[in-house]
C-alpha positions as CSV (number, residue, x, y, z in Angstrom):
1,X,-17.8,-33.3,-0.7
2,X,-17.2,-30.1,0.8
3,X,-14.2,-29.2,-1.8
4,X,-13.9,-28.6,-5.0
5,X,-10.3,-30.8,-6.0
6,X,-8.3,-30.2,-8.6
7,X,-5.0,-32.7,-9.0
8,X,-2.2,-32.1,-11.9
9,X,-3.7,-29.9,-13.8
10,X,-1.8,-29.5,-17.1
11,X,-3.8,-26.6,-19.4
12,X,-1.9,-24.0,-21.3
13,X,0.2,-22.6,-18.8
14,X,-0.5,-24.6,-16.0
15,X,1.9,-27.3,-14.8
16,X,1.1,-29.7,-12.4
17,X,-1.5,-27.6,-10.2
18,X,-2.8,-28.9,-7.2
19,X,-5.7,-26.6,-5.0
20,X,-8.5,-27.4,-2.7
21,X,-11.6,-24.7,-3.2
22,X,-14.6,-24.7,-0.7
23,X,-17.8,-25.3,-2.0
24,X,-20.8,-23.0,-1.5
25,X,-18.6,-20.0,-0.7
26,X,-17.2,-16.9,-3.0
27,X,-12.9,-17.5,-4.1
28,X,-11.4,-15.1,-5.7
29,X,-8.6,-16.0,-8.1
30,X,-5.4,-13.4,-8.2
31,X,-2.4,-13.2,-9.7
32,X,-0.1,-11.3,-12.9
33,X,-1.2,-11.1,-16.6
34,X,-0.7,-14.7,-17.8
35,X,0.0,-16.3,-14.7
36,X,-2.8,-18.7,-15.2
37,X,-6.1,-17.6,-13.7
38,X,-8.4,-17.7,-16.9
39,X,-7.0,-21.2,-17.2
40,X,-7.8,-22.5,-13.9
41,X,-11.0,-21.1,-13.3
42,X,-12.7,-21.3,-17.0
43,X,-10.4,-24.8,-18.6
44,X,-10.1,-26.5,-15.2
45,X,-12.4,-25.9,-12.3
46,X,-15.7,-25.3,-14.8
47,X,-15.0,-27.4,-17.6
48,X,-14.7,-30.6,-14.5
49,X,-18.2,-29.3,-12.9
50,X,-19.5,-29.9,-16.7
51,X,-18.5,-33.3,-16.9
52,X,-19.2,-34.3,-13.4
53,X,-22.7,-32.8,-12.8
């Protein structure tokens, strides 16, 4: 697996997300107050690696 996937993603004000992060390298996540970028990277993208490794 050389990306991180996440499909649908449905948390607070997320609706339906789909993105494809590499692995092993440094994203940065932009955007407006409240557009979602908390959400992704703290209730999606971590809370997965928890549960998965």
């Amino acid at each position: 697996m050389d990306k991180i996937r996440v499909t649908k993603a449905k948390v607070h004000n997320l609706k339906d997300v789909d993105v494809s992060i590499p692995r092993h390298s440094l994203t940065v996540i932009t955007g407006p107050s409240g557009s979602g970028k908390s959400s992704l990277a703290f209730d999606t993208i971590y809370a997965e690696g928890q549960r998965r490794y």
